[in-house]
N, C-alpha and C positions, 0 to 999 in steps of 0.2 A: 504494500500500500504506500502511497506517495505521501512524505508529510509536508506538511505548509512549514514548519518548522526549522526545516535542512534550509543552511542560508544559501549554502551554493544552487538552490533553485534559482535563488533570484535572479541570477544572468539570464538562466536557460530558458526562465518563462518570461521576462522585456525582450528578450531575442527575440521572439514571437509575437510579442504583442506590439513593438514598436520598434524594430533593431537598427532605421536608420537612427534614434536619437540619440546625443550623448548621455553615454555614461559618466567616464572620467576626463575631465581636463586639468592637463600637465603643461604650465608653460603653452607652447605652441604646439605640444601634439593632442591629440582631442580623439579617444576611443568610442566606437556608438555600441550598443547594447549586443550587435551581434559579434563584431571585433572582440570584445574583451569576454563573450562568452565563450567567443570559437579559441584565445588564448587560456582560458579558464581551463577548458575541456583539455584542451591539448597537455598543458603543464599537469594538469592530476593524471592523466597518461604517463608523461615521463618520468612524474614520481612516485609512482607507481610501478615504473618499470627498474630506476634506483634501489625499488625495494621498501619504500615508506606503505605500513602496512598501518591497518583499523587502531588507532590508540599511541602508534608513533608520534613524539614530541620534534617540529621543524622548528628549529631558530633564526629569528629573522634581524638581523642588525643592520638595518636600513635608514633611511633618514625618508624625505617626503617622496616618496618613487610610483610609479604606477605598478612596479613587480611588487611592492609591498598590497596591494588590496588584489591583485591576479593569486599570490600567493597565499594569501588566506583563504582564499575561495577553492586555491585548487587544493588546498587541504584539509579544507573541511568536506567537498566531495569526495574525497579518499577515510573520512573516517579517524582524520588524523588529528594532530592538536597544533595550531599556530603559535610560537613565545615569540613575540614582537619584544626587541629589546632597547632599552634606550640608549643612545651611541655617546650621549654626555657623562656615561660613569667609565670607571675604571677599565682596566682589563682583568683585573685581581677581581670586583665587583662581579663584572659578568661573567667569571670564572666560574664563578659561586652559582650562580642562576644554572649557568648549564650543567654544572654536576646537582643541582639540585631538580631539573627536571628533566635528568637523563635526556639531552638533545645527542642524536649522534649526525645531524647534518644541519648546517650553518647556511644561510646569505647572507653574502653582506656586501656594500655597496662600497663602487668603486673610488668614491670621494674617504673612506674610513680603512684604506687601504692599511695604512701606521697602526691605528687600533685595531684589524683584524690581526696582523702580525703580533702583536704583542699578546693579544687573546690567545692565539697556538702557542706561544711560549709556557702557556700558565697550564697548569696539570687542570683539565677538560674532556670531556667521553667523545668530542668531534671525530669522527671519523672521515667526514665528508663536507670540505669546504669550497663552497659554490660562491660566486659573484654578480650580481644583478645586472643585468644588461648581459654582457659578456656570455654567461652560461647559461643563464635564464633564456636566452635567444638559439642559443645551440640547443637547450632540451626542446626547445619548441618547433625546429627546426627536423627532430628527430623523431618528432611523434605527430605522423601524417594523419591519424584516429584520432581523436577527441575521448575523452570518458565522460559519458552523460550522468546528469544526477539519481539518484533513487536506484540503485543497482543492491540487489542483494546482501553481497560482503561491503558494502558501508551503509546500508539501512541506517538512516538519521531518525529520531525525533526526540523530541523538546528537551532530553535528560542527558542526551549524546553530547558531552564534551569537545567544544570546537577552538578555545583560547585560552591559555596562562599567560596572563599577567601580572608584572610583580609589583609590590608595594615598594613606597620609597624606604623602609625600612630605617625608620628616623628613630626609633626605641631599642633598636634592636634588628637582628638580618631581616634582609625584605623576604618577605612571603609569599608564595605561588597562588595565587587566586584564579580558579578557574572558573569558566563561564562555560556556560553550554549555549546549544541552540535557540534553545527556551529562553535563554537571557536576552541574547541578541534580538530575537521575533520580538519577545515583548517592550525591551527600551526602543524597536523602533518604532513599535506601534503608539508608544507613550510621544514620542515625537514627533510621530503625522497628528496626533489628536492636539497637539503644542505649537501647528502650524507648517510643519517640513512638509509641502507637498508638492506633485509635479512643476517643475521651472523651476522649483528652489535653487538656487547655488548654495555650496558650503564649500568655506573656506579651510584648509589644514593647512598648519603651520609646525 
């Protein structure tokens, strides 16, 4: 059964329902609804073929990118779990985060090249350290199939764990807070009823 809850539907069903219009604008490149489905699809294919299986933790050390919200999406269609990291702490900091929620495959952008190096330096479970643009465009490049949402082996709904994020950890180590589907569906239902609807821009900074 398909749930309204899996957020990686949302590409697959604005692809359909509207997929010239924008989804994401970056600067001066501008993705429409089928563009960044048909990247969507394709990247949970290649990571998937990587080997990122139902409940794997991907780590994301990116700054403002468009492969950071591709990359969520293509992992939560796989079942997996997104740890978006913040690129303003340490490399000893985020050392800690990834032995603390067992990440063994990393992104990270190619403007934080100095802090991903220093990251490898620090005793970490990475096994596999990919770069946004650069690799992200080779997996995508590599996987001519697409993985459509609601598939069997990542069955989503509302209790399915889809992001860890950490606290600032201002009393003490920061903490893995997880969200599920169910969190996501509902803070954005809470934000279309708070005015976010069609046309809206939002800005990320």
């Amino acid at each position: 059964m398909e749930s309204s809850f899996d957020i990686s539907r949302w590409t697959w069903a604005n692809a359909r329902w509207r997929p010239d219009c924008p989804a994401l604008v970056a600067g001066a490149r501008t993705l429409t609804y089928q563009q960044l489905e048909d990247r969507v699809a394709r990247l949970a294919a290649a990571l998937q073929g990587l080997g990122v299986q139902r409940g794997d933790r991907v780590a994301l050390l990116l700054g403002n990118r468009v492969e950071l919200v591709e990359l969520v999406l293509a992992t939560a269609r796989l079942g997996a779990l997104a740890v978006p990291l913040n690129h303003r702490l340490t490399a000893r900091e985020l050392a800690f985060m990834l032995r603390d929620c067992a990440a063994t495959i990393l992104f990270g952008d190619p403007d934080l090249r100095t802090l991903v190096e220093k990251l490898r330096a620090e005793p970490q479970p990475v096994t596999r350290w990919l770069e946004a643009g650069r690799d992200t465009e080779a997996l995508l490049a590599g996987a001519t199939v697409g993985l459509p949402p609601g598939l069997p082996a990542a069955a989503i709904d509302e209790h399915t764990p889809h992001l860890i994020l950490y606290t600032a950890g201002t009393t003490g180590l920061p903490k893995g807070v997880v969200l599920t589907h169910g969190n996501t569906f509902w803070q954005t239902m809470n934000a279309t009823a708070l005015g976010l609807l069609p046309g809206t821009v939002g800005l990320a900074l």
